[in-house]
KEPADREN-330964 format. One line per 10 residues: for each residue x, y, z of C-alpha. Coordinates in nm, 4 decimals, padded with zeros to 6 digits. Example, Ala and Ser with C-alpha at 12.3 -4.5 7.8 and 13.67 -1.06 7.14 Angstrom:
<rs>
01.2300,-00.4500,00.7800 | 01.3670,-00.1060,00.7140
</rs>
This chain:
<rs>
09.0452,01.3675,04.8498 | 08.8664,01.5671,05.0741 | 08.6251,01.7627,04.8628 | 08.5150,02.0327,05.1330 | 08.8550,02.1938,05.0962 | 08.8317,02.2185,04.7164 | 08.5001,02.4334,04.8091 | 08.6860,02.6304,05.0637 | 09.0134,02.7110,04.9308 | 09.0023,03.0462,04.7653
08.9350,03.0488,04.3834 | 08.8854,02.6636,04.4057 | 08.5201,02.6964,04.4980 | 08.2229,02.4377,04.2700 | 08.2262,02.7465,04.0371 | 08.5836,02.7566,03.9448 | 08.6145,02.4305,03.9515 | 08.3436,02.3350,03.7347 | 08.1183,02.6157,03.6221 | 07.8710,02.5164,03.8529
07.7430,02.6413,04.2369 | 07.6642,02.2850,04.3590 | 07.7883,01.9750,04.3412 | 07.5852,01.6846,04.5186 | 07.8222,01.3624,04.6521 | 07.6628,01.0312,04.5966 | 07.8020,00.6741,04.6883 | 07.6083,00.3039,04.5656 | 07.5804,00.0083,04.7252 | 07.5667,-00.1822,04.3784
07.8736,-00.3719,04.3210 | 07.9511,-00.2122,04.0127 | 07.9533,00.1234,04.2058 | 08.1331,-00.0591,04.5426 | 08.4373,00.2311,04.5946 | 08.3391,00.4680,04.3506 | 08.2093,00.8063,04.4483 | 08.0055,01.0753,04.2283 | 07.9979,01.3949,04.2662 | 07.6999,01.5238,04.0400
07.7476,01.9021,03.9310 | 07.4936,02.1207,03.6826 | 07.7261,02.2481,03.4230 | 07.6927,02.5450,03.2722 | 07.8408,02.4651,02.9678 | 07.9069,02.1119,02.8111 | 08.0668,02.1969,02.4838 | 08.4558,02.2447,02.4914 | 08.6761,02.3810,02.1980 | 09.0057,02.2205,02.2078
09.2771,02.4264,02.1915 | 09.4780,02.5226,01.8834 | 09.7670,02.4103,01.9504 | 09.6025,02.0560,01.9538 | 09.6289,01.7941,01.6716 | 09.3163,01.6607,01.7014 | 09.1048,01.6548,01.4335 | 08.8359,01.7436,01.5650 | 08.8079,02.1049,01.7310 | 08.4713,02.0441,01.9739
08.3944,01.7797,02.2389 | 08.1158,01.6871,02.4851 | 08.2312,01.5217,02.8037 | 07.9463,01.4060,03.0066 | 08.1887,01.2736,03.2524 | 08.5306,01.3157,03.4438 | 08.7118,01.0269,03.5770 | 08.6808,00.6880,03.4744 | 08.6255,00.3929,03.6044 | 08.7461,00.2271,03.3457
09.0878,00.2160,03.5179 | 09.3382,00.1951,03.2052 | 09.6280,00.2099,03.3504 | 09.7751,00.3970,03.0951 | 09.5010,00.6859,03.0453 | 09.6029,00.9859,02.9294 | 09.2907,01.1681,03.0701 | 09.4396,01.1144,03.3947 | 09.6132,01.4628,03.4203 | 09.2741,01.6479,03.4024
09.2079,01.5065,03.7384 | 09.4841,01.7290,03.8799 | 09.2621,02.0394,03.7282 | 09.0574,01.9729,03.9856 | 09.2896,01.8845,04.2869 | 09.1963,01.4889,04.2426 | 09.4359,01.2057,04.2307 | 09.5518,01.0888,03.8947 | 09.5849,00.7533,04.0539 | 09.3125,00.5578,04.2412
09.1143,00.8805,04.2507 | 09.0690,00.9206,03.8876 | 08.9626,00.5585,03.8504 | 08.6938,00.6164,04.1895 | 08.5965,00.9961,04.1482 | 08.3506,01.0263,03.9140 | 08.2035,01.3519,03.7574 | 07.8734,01.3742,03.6644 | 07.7321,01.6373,03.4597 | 07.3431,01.5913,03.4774
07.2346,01.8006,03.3322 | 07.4575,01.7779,03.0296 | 07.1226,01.7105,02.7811 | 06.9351,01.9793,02.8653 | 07.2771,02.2393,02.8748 | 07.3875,02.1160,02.5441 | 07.0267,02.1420,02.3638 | 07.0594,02.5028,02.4623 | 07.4093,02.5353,02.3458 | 07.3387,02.3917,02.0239
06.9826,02.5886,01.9724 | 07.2091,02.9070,02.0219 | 07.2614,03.1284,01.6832 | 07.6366,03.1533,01.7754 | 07.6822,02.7884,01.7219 | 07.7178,02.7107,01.3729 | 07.6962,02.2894,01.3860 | 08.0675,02.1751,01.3661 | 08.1341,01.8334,01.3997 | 08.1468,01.7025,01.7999
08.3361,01.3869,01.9061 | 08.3021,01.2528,02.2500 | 08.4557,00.9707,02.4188 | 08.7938,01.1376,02.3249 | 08.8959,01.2474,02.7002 | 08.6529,00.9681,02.8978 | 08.4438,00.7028,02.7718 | 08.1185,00.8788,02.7465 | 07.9841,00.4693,02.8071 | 08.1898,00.3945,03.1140
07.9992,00.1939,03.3927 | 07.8702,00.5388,03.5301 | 07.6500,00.5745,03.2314 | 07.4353,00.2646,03.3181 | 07.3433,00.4669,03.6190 | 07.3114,00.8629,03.4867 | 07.1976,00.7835,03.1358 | 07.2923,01.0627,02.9718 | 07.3795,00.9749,02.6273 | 07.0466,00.9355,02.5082
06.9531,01.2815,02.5737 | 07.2858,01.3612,02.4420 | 07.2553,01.1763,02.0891 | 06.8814,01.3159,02.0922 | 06.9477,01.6960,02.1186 | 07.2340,01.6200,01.8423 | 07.0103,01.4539,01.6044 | 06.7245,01.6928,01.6348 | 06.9956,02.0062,01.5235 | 07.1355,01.6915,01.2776
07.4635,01.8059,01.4115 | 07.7673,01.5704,01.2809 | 07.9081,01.3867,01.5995 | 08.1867,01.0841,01.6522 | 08.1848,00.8258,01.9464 | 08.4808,00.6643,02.0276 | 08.4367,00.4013,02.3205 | 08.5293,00.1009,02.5277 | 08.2091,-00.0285,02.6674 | 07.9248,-00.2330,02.5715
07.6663,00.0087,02.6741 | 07.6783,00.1609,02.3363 | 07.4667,-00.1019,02.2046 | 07.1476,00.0489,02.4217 | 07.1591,00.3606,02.2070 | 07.1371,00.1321,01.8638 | 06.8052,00.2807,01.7795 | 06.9241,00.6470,01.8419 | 07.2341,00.6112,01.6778 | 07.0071,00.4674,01.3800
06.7965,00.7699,01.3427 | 07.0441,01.0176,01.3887 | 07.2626,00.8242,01.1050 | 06.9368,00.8910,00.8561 | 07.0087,01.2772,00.9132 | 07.4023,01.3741,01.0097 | 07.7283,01.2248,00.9572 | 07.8147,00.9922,01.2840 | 08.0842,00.8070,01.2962 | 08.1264,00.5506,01.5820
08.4783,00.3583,01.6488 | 08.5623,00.0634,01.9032 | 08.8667,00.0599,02.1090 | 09.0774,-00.2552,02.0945 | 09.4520,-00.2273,02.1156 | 09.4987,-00.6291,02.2174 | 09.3309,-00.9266,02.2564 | 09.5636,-01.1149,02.4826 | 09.3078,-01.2012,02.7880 | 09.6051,-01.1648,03.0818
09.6924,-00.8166,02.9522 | 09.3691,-00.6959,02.9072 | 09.2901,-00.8352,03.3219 | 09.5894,-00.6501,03.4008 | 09.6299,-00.3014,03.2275 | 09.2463,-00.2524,03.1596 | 09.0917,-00.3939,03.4567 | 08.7306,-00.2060,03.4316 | 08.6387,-00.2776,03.0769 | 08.4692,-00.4753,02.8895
08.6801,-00.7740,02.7584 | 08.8185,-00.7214,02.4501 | 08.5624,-00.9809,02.2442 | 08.2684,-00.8330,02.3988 | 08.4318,-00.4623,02.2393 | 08.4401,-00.6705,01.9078 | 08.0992,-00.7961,01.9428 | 07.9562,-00.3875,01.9486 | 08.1697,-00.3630,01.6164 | 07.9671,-00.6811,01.4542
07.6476,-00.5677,01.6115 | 07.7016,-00.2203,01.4806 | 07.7841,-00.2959,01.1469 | 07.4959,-00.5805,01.1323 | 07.2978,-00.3034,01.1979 | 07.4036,-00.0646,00.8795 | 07.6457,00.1224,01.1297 | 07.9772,00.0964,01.0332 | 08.2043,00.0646,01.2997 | 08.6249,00.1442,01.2956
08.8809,00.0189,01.5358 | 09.0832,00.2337,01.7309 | 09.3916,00.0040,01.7928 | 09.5235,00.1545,02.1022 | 09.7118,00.1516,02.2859 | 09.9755,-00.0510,02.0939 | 10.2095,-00.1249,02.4181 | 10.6122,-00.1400,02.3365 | 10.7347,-00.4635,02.4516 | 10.3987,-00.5769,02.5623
10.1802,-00.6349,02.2926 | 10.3343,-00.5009,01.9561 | 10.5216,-00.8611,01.8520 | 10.4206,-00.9503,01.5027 | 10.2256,-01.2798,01.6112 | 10.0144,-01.0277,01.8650 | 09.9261,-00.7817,01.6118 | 09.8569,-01.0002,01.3888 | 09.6280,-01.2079,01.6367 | 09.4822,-00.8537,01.6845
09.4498,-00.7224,01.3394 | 09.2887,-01.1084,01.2264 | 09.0407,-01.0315,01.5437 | 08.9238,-00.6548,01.4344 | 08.8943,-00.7722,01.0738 | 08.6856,-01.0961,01.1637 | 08.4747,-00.8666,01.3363 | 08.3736,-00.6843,01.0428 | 08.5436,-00.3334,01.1422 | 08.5119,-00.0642,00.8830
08.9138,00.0522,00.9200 | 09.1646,-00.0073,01.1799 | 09.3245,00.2828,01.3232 | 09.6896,00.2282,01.5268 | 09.8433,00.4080,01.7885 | 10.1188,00.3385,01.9946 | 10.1115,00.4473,02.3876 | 10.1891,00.7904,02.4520 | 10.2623,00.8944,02.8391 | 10.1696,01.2256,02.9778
10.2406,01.3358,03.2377 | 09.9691,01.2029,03.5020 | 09.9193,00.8849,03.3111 | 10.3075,00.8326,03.3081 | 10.3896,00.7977,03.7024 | 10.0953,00.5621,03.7155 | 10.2065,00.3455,03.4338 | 10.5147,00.3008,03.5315 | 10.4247,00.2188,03.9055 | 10.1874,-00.0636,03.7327
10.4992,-00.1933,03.5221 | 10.7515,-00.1442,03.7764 | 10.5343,-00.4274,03.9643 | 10.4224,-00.5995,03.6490 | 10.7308,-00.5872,03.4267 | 10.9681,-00.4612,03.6445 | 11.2443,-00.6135,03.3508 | 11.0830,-00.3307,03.1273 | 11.1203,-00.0202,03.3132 | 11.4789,00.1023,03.1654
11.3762,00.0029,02.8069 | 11.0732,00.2171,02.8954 | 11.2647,00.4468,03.0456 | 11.4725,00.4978,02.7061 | 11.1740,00.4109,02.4665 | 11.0315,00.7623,02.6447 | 11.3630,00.9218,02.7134 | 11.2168,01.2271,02.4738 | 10.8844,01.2950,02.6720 | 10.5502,01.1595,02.6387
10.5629,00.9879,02.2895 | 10.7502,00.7136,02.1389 | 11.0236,00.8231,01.8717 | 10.8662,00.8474,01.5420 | 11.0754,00.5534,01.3617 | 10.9006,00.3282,01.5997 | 10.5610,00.4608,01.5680 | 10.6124,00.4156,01.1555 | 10.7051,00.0543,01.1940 | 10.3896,-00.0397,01.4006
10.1870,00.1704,01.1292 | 10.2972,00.0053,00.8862 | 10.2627,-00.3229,01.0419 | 09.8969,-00.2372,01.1159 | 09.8299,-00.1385,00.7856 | 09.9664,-00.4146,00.5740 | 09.8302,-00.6867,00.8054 | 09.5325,-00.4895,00.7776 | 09.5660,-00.4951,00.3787 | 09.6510,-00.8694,00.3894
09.2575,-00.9348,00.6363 | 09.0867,-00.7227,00.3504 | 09.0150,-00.4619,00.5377 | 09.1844,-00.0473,00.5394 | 09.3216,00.2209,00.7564 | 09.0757,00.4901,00.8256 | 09.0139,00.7468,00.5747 | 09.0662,01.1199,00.6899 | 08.6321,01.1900,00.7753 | 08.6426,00.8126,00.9475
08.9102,00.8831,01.1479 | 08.7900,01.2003,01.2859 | 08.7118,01.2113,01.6428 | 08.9867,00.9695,01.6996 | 09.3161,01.0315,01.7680 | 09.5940,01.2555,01.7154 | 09.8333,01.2136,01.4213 | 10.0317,00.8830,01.4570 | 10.3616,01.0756,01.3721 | 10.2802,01.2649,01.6533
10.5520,01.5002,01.8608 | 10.5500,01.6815,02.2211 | 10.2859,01.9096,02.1056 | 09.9973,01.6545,01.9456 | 09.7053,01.5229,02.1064 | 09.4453,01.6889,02.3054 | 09.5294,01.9190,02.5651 | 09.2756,02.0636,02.8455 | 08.9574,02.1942,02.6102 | 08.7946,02.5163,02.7234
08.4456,02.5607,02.7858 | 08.2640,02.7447,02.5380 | 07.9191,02.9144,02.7258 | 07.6654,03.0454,02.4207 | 07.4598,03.2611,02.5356
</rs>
């Protein structure tokens, strides 16, 4: 990526690109931060409406960050790198966007009289907790200017880091609705090295839900992705399910794999070297574009939901599950496409 030319090209400039004039490049010797690049910009706007056409349901979001080093292989986020002329590939999991000054912009946003306190869910495009957050620490600020409007907001997350923000999350509880979910779509330890390389392992996920709910926080489980062929046998959800449940999750929430385009070149490269015996049943699972055909996202519902039943514990209801996903059942047009920025003056 060479970033100069995105500054150069015509229309492609740190304004266009981001709402911003500057944009600062920053590299760490840490070696959490060993091949990862930031480039910190000061947005002028932090809250995005998601489009209509979306199934969402929620309609705003807060992203304090692009890219993710998370590296899921399977990420649907990874299209909104090519918004910005980044790679989808490596240079989504290494080319980090920072908004800095995300706080401060959305405690303006939020004090404006245009902006009338609609539930926000972040985490839903990048984990708002990914490794870059240990460094930038924005979520505090972020949870603080929410709680102080006591503005209803939804985390949905893979890392640890959440756990920090306990206290916050605490006193915002005592005056909005929050709602705070784990993602776990396995357990097995090899799959998890493999397809999720820059997250937390999947017990230490568990362990936020059981800290968060010791805490008076209840926590759901986003069980995603469920991955055809790979980890939807009925011994591995169960294994799963038995997991979330023993962890004291409020609701488990399925969803089987969708593949976008962005996301879907890069998964299949990874199974094609993986699983290379899956790619044509992959290839026809997805023959119909980025989702699985409904009769097959029913069964693993269902599956979910009655091992889920048979551990004591529920699906989400409709407010718990807000914030997310899309509609199991989903077709072509569900989930959430590119949000636009809303700027309140």
């Amino acid at each position: 990526m060479r970033w100069e030319n995105l500054r150069d090209r015509p229309g492609q400039d740190g304004a266009a690109l981001f709402g911003t004039d500057a944009v600062t490049t920053r590299t760490y010797d840490s070696p959490e931060f060993r091949g990862v690049t930031f480039h910190e910009i000061r947005a002028r706007s932090v809250l995005n409406r998601v489009p209509g056409t979306s199934r969402m349901s929620f309609e705003w979001t807060v992203n304090p960050y692009r890219g993710c080093t998370h590296a899921c292989v399977y990420c649907f986020a990874r299209r909104t790198h090519s918004y910005l002329d980044l790679d989808t590939g490596h240079g989504f999991d290494s080319q980090i966007v920072v908004k800095v000054n995300a706080p401060e912009v959305l405690r303006r946003q939020l004090a404006s009289p245009r902006w009338e306190g609609r539930h926000i869910a972040m985490g839903t495009n990048v984990d708002c907790y990914q490794r870059a957050e240990g460094k930038y620490a924005l979520m505090p600020g972020i949870i603080r200017a929410l709680t102080e409007r006591e503005n209803p907001f939804s985390i949905l997350t893979k890392g640890t880091l959440v756990l920090r923000d306990l206290a916050l999350l605490e006193r915002a509880s005592r005056v909005t609705d929050i709602g705070v979910a784990v993602s776990v779509g396995f357990t097995d330890p090899g799959l998890w090295r493999s397809v999720e390389p820059g997250t937390p392992a999947p017990q230490r996920r568990l362990d936020v839900v059981r800290a968060l709910g010791e805490r008076g926080i209840g926590c759901g489980v986003l069980m995603a992705p469920v991955l055809p062929f790979l980890s939807d046998g009925p011994g591995q959800l169960r294994a799963t399910v038995r997991e979330i449940a023993a962890a004291g999750a409020a609701s488990v929430t399925p969803l089987v794999l969708h593949l976008r385009p962005g996301a879907r070149e890069w998964f299949m490269a990874w199974l094609g070297r993986e699983h290379p015996h899956l790619v044509r049943r992959y290839e026809r699972l997805y023959a119909g574009g980025s989702y699985c055909p409904r009769w097959y996202q029913r069964r693993v519902t269902r599956q979910v939901h009655e091992l889920a039943a048979e551990y004591g514990m529920g699906p989400a209801r409709a407010g718990e599950s807000r914030g997310l996903a899309p509609a199991q059942d989903a077709g072509p047009a569900a989930g959430a496409a590119e949000p636009t920025q809303l700027t309140l003056l």
